[in-house]
N, C-alpha and C positions, 0 to 999 in steps of 0.2 A: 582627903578625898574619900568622899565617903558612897555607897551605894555604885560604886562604880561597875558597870556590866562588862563582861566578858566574850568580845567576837571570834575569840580562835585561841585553842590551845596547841601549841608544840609539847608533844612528850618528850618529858627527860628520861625518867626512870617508872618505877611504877608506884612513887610516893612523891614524884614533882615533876610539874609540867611549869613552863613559861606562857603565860595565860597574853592574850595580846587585848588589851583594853578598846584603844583608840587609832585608827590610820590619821597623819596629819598632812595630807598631797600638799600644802602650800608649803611646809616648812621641810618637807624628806624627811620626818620623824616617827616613831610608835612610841605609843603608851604601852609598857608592858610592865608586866612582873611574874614573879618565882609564885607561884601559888596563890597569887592574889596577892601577895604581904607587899609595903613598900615601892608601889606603882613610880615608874622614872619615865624619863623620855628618852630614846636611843635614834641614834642617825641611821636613815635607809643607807642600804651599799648595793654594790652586785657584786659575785665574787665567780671565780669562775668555777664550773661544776668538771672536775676532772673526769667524771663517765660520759659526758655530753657532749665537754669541748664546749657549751656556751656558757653567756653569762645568766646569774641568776637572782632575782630581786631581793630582800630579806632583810636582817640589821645585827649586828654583833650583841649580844650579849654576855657580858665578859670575853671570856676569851671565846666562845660559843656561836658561830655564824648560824642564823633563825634564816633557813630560806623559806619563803612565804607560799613556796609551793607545796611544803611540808607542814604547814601550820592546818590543823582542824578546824575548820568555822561547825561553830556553835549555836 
């Protein structure tokens, strides 16, 4: 995959973000990756947000829940 753009980053640290390529609504999935390297597909979830008490939209990365309310669009 080559030339692939970037609509939203999640920061990890301050030398790696989880960069969010693609939404796919038909199939519940993101295109993401660790700095761009290695773009996969991950399953949407909701998980619940322990300060809120509701649930909240996003996808696991590694062991890593990405909720979409925290992701930067770009």
């Amino acid at each position: 995959m080559t030339d692939l753009k970037t609509i939203g980053v999640y920061p990890v640290s301050n030398v790696a973000g989880i960069c969010v390529h693609e939404i796919d609504h038909c199939d519940d999935r993101v295109l993401a990756s660790m700095n761009g390297e290695a773009p996969a597909w991950y399953s949407m979830e909701e998980q619940l947000n322990e300060d809120s008490g509701e649930y909240e939209s996003g996808f696991r990365f590694g062991s890593l829940f990405v909720p979409f309310s925290e992701v930067m669009r770009v």
